[in-house]
N, C-alpha and C positions, 0 to 999 in steps of 0.2 A: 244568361250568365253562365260562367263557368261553376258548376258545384262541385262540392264533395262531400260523401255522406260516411261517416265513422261508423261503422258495421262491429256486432259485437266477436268477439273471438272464441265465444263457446259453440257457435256453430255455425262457420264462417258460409256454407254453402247454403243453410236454409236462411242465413238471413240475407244475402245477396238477392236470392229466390223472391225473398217478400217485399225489400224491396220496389224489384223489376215488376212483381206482379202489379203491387199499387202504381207504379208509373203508367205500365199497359192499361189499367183498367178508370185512371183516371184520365185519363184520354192526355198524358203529360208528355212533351217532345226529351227526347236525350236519350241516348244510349251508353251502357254503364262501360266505362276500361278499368279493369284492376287495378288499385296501388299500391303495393306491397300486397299484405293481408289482409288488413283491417280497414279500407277505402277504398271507396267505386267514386269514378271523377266522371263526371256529364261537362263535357265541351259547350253543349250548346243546349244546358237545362231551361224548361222552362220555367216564370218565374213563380207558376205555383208551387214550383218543389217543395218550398219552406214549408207547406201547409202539410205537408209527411208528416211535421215530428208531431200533431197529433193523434199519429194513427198507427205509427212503425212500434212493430216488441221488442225486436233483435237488433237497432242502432243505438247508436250514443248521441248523435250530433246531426244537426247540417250546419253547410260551411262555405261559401262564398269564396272565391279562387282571386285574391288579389292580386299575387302574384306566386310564382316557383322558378325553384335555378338551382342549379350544381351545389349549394352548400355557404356557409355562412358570409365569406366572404364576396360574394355576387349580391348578398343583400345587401351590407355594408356600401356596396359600392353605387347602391340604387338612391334618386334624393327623393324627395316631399312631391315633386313635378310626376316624375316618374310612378311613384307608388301611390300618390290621390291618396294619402291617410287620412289627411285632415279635413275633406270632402268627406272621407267615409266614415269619421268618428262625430265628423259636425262640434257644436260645442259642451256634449252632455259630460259624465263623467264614463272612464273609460278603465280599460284591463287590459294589459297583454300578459300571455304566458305563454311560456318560450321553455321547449321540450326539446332537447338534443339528443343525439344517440351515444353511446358508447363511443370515450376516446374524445368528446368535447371537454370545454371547461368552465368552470364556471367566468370565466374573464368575459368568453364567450356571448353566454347568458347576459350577461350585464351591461356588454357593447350594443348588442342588438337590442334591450329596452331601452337603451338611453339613446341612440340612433333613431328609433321610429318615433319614441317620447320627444324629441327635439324637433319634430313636426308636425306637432299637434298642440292648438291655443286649447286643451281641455282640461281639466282634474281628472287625474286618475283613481282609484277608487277600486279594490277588492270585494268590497262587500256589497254595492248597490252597485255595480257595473251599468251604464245603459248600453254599452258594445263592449263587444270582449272580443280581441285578438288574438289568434292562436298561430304561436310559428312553431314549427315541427320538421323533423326528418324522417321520411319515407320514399325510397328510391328518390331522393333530393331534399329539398328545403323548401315548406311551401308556408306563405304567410296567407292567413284567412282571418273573415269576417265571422263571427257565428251567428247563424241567420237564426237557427229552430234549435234548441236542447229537446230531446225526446224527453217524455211526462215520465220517465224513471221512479219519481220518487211517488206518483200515483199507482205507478202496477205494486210498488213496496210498499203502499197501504192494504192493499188488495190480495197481498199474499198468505198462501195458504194458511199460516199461522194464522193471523190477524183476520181471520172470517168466525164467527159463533160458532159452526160449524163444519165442523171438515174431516178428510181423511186425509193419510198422510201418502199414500198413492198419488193424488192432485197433481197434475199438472202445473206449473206456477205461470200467474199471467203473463209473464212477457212470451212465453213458448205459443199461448193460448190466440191472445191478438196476432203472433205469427203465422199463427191456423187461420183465421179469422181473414187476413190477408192474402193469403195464400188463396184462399175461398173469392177473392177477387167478389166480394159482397159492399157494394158501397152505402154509406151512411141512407137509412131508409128503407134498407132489404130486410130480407127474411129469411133467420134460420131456423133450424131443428138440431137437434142433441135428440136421438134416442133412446142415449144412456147416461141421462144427464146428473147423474150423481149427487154432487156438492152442490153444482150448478157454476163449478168454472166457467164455461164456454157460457153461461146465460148474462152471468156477470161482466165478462170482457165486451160482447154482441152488444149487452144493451147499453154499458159505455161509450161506445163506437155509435150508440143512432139508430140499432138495428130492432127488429121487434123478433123475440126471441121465443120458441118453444121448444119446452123440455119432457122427457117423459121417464120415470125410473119405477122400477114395480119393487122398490122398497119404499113405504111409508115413510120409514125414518129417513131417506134420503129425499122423499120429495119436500116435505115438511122444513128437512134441513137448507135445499136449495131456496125455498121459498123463504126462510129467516136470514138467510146470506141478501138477498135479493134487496131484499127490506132494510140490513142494515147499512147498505151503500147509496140506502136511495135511487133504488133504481125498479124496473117495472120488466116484469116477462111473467109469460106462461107457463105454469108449470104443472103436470097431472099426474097420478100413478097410473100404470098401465105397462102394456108387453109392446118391446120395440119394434113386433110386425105389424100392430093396431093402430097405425098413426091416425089413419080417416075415423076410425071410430074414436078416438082419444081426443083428437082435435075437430072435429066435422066443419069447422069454421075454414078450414084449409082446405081452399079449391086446386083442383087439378093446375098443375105448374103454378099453386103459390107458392112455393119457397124457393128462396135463391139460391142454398145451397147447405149442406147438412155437414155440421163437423162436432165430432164426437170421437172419443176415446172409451172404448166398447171394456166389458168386463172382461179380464183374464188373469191368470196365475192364481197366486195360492191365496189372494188377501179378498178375493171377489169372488162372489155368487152367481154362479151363471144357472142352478135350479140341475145339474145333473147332465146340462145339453153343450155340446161343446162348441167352443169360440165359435168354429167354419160354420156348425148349423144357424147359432144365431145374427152371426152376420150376414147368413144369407138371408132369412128372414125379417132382420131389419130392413134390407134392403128393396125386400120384393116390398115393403109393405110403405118405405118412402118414396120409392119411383116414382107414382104416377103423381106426385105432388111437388116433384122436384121441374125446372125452368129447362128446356131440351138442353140450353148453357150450361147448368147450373154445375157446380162441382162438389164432388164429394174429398172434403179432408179426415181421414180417419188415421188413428193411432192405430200401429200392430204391434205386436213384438216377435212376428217371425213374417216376412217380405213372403213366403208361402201362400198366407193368409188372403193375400190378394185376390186369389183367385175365388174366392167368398163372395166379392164384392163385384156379381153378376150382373150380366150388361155393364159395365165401366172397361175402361183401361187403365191403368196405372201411368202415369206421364211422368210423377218424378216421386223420389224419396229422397227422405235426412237423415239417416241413424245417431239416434242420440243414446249413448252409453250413457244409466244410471247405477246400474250398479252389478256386479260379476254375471247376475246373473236374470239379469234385464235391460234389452237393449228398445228403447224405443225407437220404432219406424212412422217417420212423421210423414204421411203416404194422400198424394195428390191425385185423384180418380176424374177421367171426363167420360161423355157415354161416348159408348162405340159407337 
């Protein structure tokens, strides 16, 4: 089928990224083209794509390509034969909603619902939709089915606020499963956090299916991760310890068990890094997750200086995101494979 996936506009490049990643690693056919900004079209998606929107951080939507054309009046001009609506609405109750751009009208709006509504035997229906209709302008006029709404208002239960526990540093989950994806880690893998804190990334891993361990050499943070863990109903490993002692901390973790280790390492002025600085501890954590990481396996880590990189001994760097927080922190959402 023709898809379309609504990508968010806070960070148009790393979520395109995740994505493509889950395609590639879900073994999914279709290759993404740009639509405007905020939409990647697969010609020839497969038709697992819809199963993304339980897993994507950074989209809005998937979306079924019924059809597209120059602008309002080429729809107008398409009938019930042509456009298969009433095949594709069947007879449940139904929604369209019809977004124009600057310089349309509302007459506009109103032509085009009661045009496609005149080819469909259903009830329409706002509030219990069973298909929802979205027409829109982005380098054209595309009408679509919506196949998957992304779990949005589950990563908004799960935000930082709303944990027992937390700091205000955190990562918020939709960023986190974009890590998590990025990590090309499929439901059943296995990760590590060495600086697992609050237990962000324990909490998103083990929503996704994943078996998750953590390690933080503050009490009050492992305690804290472990009461987050618990209040979401969910299950991970969590132990105090130093981020080069993985094998002693974990001993249950044989050589290449984990799929791939993403973590957001201590830095600036609100973290404890014990006196030793970011590069040494990064390289430490990393001599000390190697020989348990999958030869595949990828490292996603947080930086706030692309420098930093070079810490993260035996890897390659393949891509970064920089996300501006705030004047004077910019996070680099930083993708590592071995060399």
């Amino acid at each position: 089928m023709r898809a379309l996936i609504e990508i968010s506009g806070e960070q148009k490049g790393m979520a395109r990224a995740e994505v493509e990643s889950v395609i590639e690693m879900l073994d999914l056919s279709g290759t993404a083209t740009g639509i405007g900004e905020r939409y990647l079209l697969f010609e020839d998606a497969d038709r697992g794509i819809s199963e993304l929107g339980g897993r994507l951080g950074l989209s809005h939507r998937i979306m079924e390509v019924l059809w597209n054309g120059s602008g309002v009046d080429d729809l107008l001009k398409e009938d019930g034969r042509s456009l298969d609506i009433a095949r594709t609405i069947g007879d449940g109750p139904f929604y369209i909603r019809v977004k124009l751009g600057d310089g349309s009208t509302a007459v506009q709006r109103s032509d085009i619902i009661e045009h496609l509504g005149e080819m469909v035997d259903a009830p329409d229906s706002a509030e219990r939709p069973a298909t929802v209709i979205r027409v829109f302008e982005e380098d054209g006029l595309w009408l679509c089915r919506v196949v998957s709404e992304i779990g949005r208002k589950d990563a908004r239960d799960r935000r930082v606020g709303n944990r027992p526990f937390f700091a205000p540093i955190s990562i918020e989950p939709k960023y986190v499963r974009a890590m998590l994806n990025l990590a090309r880690v499929r439901e059943g893998g296995s990760i590590l956090d060495p600086f697992c804190g609050t237990g962000g990334v324990l909490i998103e891993g083990a929503s996704m299916g994943m078996s998750t361990y953590g390690i933080d050499i503050l009490d009050q943070m492992v305690e804290g991760a472990r009461t987050n863990l618990a209040h979401f109903g969910l299950e991970g490993e969590v132990a105090r310890g130093d981020a080069g002692s993985v094998r002693e901390v974990f001993p249950t973790i044989g050589e290449g068990g984990l799929d791939a280790v993403v973590t957001d390492p201590p830095y600036g002025r609100a973290t404890t890094v014990g006196g030793e600085t970011t590069s040494d501890l990064i390289e430490r954590a990393v001599s000390g997750f190697s020989p348990l990481l999958k030869p595949e396996g990828r490292v996603v880590m947080v930086l706030p200086d692309l420098a930093l990189a070079h810490s993260v001994n035996g890897y390659k760097l393949v891509e970064s995101h920089p996300l501006r927080v705030h004047r004077s922190l910019t996070r680099n959402f930083c993708i590592f494979e071995r060399r």
